[in-house]
C-alpha positions as protocol buffer text, in pm:
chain_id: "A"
residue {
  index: 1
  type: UNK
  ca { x: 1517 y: 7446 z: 21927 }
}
residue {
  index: 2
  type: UNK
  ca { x: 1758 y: 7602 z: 22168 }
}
residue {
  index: 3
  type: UNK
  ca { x: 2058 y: 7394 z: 21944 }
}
residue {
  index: 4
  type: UNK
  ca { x: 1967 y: 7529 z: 21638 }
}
residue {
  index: 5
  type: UNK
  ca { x: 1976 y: 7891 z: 21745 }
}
residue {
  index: 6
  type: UNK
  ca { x: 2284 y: 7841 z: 21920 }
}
residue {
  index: 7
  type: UNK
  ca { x: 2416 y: 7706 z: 21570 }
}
residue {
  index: 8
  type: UNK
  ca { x: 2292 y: 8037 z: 21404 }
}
residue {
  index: 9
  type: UNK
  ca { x: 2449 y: 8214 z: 21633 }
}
residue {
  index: 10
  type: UNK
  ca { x: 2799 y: 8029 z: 21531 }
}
residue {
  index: 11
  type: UNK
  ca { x: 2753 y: 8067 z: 21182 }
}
residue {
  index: 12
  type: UNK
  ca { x: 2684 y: 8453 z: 21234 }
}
residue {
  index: 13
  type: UNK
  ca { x: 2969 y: 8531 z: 21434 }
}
residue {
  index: 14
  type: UNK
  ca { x: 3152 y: 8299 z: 21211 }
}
residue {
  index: 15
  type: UNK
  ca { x: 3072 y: 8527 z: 20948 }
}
residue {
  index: 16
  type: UNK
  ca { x: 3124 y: 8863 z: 21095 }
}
residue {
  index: 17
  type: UNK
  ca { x: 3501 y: 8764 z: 21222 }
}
residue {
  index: 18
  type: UNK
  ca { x: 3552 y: 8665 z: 20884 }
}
residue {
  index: 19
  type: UNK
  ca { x: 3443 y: 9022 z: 20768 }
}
residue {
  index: 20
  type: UNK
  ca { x: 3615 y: 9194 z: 21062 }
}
residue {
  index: 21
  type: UNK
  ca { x: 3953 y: 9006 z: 20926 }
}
residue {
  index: 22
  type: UNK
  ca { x: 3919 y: 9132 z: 20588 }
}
residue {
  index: 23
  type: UNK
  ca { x: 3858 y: 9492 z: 20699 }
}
residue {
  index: 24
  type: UNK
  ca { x: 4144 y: 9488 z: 20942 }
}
residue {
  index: 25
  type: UNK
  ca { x: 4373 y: 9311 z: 20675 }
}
residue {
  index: 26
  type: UNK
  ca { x: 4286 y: 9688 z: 20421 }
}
residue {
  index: 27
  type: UNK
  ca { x: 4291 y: 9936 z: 20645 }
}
residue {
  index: 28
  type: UNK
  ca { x: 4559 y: 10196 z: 20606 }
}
residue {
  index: 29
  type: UNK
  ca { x: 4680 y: 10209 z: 20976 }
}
residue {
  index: 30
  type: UNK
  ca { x: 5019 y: 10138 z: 21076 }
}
residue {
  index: 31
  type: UNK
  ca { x: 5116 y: 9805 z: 21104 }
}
residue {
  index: 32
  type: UNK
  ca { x: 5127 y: 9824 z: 21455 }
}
residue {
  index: 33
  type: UNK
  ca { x: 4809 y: 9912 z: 21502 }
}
residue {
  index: 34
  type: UNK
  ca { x: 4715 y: 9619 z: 21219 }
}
residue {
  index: 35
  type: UNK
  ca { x: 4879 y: 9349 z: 21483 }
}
residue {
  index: 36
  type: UNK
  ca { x: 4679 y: 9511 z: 21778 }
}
residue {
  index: 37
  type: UNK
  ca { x: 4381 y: 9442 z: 21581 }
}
residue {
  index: 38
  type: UNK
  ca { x: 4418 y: 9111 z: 21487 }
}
residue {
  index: 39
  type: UNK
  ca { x: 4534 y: 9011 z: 21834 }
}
residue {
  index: 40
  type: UNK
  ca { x: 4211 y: 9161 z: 21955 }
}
residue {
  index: 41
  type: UNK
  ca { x: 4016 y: 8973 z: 21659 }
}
residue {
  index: 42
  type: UNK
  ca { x: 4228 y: 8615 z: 21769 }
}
residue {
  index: 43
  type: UNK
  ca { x: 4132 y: 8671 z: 22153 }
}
residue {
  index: 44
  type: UNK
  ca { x: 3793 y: 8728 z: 22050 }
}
residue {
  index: 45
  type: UNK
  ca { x: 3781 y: 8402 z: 21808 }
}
residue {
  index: 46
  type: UNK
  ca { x: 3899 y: 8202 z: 22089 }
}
residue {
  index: 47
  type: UNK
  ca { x: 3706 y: 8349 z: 22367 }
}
residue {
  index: 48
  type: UNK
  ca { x: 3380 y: 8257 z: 22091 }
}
residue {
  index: 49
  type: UNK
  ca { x: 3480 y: 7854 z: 22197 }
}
residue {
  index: 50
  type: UNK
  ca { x: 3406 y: 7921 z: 22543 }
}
residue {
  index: 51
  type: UNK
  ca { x: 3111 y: 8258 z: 22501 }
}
residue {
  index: 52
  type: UNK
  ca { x: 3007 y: 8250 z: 22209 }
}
residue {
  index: 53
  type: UNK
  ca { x: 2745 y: 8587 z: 22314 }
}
residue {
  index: 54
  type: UNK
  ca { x: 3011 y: 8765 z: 22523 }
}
residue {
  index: 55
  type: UNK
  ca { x: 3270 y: 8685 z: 22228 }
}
residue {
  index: 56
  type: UNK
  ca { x: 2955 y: 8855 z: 21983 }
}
residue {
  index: 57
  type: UNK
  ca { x: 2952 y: 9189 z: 22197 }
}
residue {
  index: 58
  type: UNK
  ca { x: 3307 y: 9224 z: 22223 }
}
residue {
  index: 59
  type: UNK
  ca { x: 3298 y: 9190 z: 21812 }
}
residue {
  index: 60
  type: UNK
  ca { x: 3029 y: 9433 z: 21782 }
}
residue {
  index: 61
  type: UNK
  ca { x: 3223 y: 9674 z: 22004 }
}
residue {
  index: 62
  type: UNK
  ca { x: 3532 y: 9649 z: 21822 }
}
residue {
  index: 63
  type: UNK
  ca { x: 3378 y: 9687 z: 21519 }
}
residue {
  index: 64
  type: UNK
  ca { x: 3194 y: 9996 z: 21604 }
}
residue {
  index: 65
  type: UNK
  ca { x: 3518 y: 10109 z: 21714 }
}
residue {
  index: 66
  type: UNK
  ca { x: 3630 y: 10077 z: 21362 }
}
residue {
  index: 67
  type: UNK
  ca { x: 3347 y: 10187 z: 21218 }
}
residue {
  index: 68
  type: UNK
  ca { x: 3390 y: 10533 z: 21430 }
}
residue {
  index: 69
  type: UNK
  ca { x: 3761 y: 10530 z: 21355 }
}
residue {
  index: 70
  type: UNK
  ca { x: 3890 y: 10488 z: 21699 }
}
residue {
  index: 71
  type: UNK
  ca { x: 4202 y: 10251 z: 21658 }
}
residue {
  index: 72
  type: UNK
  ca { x: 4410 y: 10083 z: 21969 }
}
residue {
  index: 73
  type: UNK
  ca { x: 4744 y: 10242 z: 22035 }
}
residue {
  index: 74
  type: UNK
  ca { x: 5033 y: 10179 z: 21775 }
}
residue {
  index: 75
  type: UNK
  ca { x: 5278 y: 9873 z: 21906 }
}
residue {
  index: 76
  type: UNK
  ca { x: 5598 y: 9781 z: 21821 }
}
residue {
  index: 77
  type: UNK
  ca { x: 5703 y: 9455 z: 21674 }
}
residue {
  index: 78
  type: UNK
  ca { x: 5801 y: 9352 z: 22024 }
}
residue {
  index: 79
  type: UNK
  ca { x: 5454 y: 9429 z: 22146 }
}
residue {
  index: 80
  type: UNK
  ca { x: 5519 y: 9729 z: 22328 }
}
residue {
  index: 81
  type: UNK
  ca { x: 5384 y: 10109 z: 22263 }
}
């Protein structure tokens, strides 16, 4: 029983980063900002591998972060501010 909700779980968060991806890919932010979000969204995807519930919080977070239009600071190509 335990498997199959831990399965759900993948397939939701699965989903969501797959949403999250397509909203930071049409945003109209800079395109520093762009890379600081999908660096955040590729940390998160690989932190899922290893916790999968901390990496669903930190999606939700970011997310509502979004969703409340509070972006990270603007990088440079190089990857500094």
């Amino acid at each position: 029983m335990e498997r199959d909700s831990q399965l759900k779980l993948y397939g939701l968060v699965a989903d969501q980063l797959k949403e999250a991806h397509a909203t930071v890919r049409t945003l109209q932010v800079p395109e520093g900002v762009r890379m600081a979000l999908s660096r955040k969204l590729l940390a998160i995807t690989a932190a899922a591998k290893h916790d999968l519930s901390g990496a669903a919080k930190r999606l939700d977070r970011l997310m509502n972060d979004l969703d409340e239009g509070r972006f990270p600071p603007e990088r440079d190509t190089d990857g500094t501010r």
